[in-house]
SEZA-848508 format. One line per field, with one value per residue: x, y, z of N, C-alpha, C in turn; residue number from 1. Coordinates in Angstrom, 2 decimals, decimal comma. Layout:
<atoms>
n_u <- (X | ...)
n_v <- (Y | ...)
n_w <- (Z | ...)
ca_u <- (X | ...)
ca_v <- (Y | ...)
ca_w <- (Z | ...)
c_u <- (X | ...)
c_v <- (Y | ...)
c_w <- (Z | ...)
i <- (NUM | ...)
</atoms>
This chain:
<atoms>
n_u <- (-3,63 | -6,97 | -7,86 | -10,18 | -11,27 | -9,23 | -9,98 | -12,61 | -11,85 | -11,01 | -12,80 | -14,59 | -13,45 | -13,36 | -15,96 | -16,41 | -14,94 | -16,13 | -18,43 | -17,68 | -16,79 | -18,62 | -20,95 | -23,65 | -25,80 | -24,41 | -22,83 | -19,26 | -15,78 | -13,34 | -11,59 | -8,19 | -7,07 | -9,48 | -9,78 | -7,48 | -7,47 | -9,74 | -8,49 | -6,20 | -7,94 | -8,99 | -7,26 | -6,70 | -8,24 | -8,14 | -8,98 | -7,29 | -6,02 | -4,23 | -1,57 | -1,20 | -2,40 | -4,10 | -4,75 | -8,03 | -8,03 | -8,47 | -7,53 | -8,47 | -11,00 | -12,08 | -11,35 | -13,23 | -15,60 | -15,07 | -15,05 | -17,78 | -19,56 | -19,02 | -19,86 | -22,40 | -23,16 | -24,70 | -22,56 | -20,83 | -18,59 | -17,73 | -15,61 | -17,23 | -18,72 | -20,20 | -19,39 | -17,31 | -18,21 | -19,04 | -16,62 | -15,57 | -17,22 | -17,07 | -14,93 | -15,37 | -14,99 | -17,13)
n_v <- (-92,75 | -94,37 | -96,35 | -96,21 | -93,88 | -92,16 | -92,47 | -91,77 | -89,00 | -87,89 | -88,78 | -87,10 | -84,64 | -84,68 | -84,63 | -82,21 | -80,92 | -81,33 | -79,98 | -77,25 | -76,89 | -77,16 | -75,74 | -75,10 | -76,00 | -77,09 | -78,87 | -79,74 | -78,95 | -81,63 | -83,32 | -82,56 | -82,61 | -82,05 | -79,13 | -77,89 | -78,24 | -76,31 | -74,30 | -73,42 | -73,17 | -70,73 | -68,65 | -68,86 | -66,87 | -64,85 | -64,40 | -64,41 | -67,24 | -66,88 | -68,96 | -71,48 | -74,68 | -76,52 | -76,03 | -75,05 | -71,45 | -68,56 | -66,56 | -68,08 | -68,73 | -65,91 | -65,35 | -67,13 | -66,01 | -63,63 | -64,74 | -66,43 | -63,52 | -61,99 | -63,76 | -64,05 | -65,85 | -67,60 | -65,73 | -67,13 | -68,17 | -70,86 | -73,53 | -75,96 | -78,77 | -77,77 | -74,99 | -76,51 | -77,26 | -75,27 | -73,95 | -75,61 | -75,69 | -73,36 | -73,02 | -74,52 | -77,50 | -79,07)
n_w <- (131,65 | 131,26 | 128,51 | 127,67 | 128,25 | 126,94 | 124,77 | 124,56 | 124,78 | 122,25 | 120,30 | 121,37 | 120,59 | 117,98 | 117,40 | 118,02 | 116,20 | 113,72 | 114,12 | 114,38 | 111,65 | 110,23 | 107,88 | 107,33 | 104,69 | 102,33 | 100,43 | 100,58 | 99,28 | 100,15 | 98,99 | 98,44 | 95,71 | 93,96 | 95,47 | 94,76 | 92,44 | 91,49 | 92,95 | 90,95 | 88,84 | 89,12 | 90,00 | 87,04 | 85,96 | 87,26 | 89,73 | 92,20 | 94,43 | 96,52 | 98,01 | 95,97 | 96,53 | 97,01 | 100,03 | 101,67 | 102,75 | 103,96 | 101,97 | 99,92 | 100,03 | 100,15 | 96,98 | 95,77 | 96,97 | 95,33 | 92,83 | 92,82 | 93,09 | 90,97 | 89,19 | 89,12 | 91,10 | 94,26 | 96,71 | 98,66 | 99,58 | 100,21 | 98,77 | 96,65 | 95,23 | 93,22 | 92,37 | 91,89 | 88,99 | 87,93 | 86,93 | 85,87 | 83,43 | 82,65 | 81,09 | 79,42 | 80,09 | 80,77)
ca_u <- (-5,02 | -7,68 | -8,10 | -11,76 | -11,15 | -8,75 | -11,05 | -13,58 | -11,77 | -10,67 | -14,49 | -15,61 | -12,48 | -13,72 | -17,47 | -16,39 | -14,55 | -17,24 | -19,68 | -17,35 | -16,14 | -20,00 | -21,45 | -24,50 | -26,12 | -23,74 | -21,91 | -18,21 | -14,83 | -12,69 | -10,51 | -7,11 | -7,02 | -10,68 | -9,97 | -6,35 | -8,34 | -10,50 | -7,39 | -5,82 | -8,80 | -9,50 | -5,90 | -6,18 | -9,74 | -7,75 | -9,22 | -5,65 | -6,49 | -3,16 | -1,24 | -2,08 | -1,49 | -5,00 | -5,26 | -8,66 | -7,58 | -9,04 | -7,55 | -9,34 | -12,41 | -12,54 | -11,13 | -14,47 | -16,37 | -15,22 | -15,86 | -19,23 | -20,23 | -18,91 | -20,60 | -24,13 | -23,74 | -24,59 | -21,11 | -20,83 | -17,06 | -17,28 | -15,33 | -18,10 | -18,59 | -21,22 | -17,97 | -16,01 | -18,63 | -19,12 | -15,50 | -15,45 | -18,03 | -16,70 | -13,10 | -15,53 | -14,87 | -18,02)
ca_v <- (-92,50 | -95,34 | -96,18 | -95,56 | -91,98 | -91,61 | -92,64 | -90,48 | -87,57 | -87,55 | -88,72 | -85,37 | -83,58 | -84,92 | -83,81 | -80,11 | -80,15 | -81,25 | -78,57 | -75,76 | -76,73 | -76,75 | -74,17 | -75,08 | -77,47 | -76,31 | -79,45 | -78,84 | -80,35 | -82,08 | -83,58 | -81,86 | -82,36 | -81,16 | -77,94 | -77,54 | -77,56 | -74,87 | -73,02 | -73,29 | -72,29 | -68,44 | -67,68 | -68,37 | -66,15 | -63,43 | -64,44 | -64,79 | -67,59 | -67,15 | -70,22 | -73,04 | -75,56 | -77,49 | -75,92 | -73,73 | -70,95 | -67,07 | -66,18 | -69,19 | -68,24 | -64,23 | -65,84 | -67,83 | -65,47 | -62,81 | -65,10 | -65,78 | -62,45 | -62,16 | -64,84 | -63,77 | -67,20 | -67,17 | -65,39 | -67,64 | -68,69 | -72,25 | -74,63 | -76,72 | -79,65 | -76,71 | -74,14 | -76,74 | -77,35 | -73,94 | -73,53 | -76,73 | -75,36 | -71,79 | -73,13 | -75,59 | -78,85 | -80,37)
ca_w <- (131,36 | 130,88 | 127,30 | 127,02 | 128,73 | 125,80 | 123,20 | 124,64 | 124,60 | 120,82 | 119,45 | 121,72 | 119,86 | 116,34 | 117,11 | 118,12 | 115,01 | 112,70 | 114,22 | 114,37 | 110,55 | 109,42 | 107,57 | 106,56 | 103,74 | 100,74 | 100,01 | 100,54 | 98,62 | 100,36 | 98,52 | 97,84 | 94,39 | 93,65 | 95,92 | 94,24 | 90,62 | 91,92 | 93,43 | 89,63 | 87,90 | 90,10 | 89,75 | 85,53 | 85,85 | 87,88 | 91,03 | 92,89 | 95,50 | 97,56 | 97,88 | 95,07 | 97,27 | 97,84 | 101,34 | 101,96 | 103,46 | 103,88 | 100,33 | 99,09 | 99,95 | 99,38 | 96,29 | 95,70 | 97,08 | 94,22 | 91,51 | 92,75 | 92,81 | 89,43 | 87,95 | 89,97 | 91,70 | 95,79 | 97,39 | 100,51 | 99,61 | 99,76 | 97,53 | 96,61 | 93,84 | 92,11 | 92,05 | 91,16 | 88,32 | 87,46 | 86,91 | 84,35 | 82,86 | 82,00 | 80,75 | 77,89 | 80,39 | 81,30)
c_u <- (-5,63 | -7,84 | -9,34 | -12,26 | -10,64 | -9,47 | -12,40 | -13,70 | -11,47 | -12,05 | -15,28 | -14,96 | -12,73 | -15,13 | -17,20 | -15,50 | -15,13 | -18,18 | -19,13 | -16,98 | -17,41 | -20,66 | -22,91 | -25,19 | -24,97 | -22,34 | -20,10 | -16,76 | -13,77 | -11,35 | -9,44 | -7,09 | -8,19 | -10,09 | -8,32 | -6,50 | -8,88 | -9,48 | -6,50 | -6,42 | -9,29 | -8,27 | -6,19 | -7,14 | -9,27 | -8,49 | -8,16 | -6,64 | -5,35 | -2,37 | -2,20 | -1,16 | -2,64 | -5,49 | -6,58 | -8,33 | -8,50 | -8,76 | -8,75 | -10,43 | -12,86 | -11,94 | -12,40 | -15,00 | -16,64 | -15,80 | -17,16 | -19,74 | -19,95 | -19,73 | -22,08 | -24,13 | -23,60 | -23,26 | -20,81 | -19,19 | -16,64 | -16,71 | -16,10 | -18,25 | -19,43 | -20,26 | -17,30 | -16,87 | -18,70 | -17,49 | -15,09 | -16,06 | -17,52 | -15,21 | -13,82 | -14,91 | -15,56 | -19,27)
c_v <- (-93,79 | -95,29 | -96,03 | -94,25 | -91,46 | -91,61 | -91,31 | -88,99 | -87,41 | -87,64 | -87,23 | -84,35 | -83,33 | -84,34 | -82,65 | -80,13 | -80,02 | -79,86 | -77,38 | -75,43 | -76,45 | -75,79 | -73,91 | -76,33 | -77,77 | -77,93 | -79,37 | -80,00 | -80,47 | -82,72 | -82,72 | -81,80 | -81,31 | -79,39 | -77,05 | -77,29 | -76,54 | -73,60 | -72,11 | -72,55 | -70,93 | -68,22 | -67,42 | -67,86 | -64,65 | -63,19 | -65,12 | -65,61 | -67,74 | -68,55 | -71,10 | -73,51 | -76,30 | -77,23 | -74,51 | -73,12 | -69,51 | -66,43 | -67,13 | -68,77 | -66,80 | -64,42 | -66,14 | -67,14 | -64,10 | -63,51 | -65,21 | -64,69 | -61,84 | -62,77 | -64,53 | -65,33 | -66,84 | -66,93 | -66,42 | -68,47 | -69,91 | -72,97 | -75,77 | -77,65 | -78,37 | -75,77 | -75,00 | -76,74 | -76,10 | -73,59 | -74,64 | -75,86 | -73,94 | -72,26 | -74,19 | -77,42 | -79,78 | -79,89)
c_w <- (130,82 | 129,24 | 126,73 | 127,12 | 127,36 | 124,78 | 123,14 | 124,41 | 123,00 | 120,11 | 119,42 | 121,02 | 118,48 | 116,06 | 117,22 | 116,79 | 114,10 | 112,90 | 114,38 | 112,98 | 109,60 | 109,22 | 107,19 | 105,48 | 102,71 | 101,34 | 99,90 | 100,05 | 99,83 | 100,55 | 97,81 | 96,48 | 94,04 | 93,63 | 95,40 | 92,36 | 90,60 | 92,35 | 91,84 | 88,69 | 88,34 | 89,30 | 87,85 | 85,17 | 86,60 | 88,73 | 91,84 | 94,39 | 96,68 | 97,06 | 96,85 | 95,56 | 97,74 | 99,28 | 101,02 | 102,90 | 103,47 | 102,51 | 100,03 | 99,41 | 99,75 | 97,71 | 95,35 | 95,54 | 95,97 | 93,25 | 91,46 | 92,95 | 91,75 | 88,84 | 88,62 | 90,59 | 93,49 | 96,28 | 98,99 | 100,53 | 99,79 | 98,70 | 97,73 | 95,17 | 93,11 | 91,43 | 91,01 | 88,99 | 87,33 | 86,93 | 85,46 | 83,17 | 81,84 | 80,99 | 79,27 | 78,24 | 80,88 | 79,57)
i <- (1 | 2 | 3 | 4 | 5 | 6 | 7 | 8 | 9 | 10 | 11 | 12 | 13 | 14 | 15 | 16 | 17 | 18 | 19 | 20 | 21 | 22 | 23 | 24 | 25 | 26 | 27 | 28 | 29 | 30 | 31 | 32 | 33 | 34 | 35 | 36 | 37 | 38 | 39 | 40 | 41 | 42 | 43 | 44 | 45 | 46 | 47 | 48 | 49 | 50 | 51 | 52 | 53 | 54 | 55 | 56 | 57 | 58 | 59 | 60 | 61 | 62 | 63 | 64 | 65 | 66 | 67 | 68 | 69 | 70 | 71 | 72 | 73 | 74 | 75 | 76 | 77 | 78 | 79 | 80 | 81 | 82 | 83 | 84 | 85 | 86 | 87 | 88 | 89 | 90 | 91 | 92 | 93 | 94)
</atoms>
């Protein structure tokens, strides 16, 4: 295969992943650690997020999505820097 065919096809592989992974505006974490602080802090709130292990997964977010509807904050199950904030926040760390 030509190497600009190849290139082509992984860029088109990286855009369908961005737009099938996007949800919207809502800021979203990234980074393993962050989303492995957030996984730490549900479970010691008695929102069990499955695996603590940094991966978002379907726990992780009906996870989320309980606490925000606990806390009256929008339910849309993202781990987001605001979550993660909200989660400092309640424990007396920001």
């Amino acid at each position: 295969m030509q190497p600009f065919i190849l290139a082509a096809i992984v860029l088109a592989l990286a855009l369908l992943a961005t737009l099938l992974l996007w949800r919207g505006d809502t800021p979203r974490i990234t980074v393993r650690s962050e989303l492995l602080e957030i996984e730490e802090r549900l479970a010691a709130l008695a929102f069990p997020p499955g695996a603590v292990d940094g991966i978002a997964d379907a726990a992780t977010e009906t996870a989320i999505r309980a606490f925000q509807q606990a806390a009256g904050l929008p339910a849309d199950g993202r781990a987001s820097p605001a979550l993660l904030d909200e989660l400092r926040a309640l424990a007396g760390d920001e």
